[in-house]
N, C-alpha and C positions, 0 to 999 in steps of 0.2 A: 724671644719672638723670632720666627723664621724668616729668613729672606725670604721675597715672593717672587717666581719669575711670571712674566707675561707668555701665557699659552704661545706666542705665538715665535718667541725664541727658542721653544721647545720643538725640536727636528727629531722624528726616529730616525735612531743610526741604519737602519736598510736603508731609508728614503735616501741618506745622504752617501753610503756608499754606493748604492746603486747610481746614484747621477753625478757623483763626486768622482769616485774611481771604477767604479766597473763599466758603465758607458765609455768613459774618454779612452780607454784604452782596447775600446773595442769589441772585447771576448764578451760572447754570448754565455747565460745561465747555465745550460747544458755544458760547455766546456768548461767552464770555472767550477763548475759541482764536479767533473769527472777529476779535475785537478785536485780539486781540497778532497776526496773521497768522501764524498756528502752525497744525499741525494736532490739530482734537481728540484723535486720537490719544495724541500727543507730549503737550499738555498734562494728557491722564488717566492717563499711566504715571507723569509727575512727581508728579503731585499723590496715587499710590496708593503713594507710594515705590519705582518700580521705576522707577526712572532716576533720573542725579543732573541737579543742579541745571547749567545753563551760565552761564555770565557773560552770554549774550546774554538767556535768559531772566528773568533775575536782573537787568538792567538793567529790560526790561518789566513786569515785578513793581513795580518802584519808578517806573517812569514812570506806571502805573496808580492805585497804592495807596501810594506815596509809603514805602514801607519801602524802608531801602538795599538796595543792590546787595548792598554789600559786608559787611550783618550777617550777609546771605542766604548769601552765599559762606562766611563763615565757619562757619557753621550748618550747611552742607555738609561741611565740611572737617573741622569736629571730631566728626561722624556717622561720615564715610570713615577719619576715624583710630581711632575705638574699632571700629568693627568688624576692622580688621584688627589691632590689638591683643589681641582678642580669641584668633587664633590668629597671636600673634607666635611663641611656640615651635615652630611648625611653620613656620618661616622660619632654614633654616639656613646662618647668614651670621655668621663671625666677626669680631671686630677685624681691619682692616687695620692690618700695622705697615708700615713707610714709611722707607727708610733715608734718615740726616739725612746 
């Protein structure tokens, strides 16, 4: 049985770099995308939560701001999983059995 988190421990990683690190230190969208070589775009959907996180961006994150990659990626992953837990019962897929 899976562990269940409460929707509401579930943060996307934009929401929380954007108010965690990229606000307190100031720098606007547009200079932090000309830094990472992204486009502001790309960096304002991530940061407004409408897109997930990449391993590529996620590496720049942490080459910037020195948080890992990989707290980053996980932070994604555990957001991506309660939401779709959310409507796990409307995924209908039974046990496979599996002749031995």
């Amino acid at each position: 049985m899976a562990i269940k988190r409460h929707p509401s421990l579930a943060v996307h990683v934009g929401d929380w770099l954007k108010t965690d690190i990229v606000d307190p230190h100031g720098i606007n969208v547009a200079a932090l995308a000309r830094h990472f070589g992204v486009s502001r775009q790309a960096l304002s959907t991530l940061l407004n939560g409408h897109a997930n996180l990449s391993a590529d961006m996620a590496i720049r994150f942490e080459k910037a701001f020195g948080v890992k990659a990989d707290t980053l990626l996980r932070m994604q992953t555990t957001y991506d999983l309660v939401q779709a837990r959310a409507h796990e019962k409307d995924i209908a897929v039974t046990r496979l059995e599996v002749a031995a």
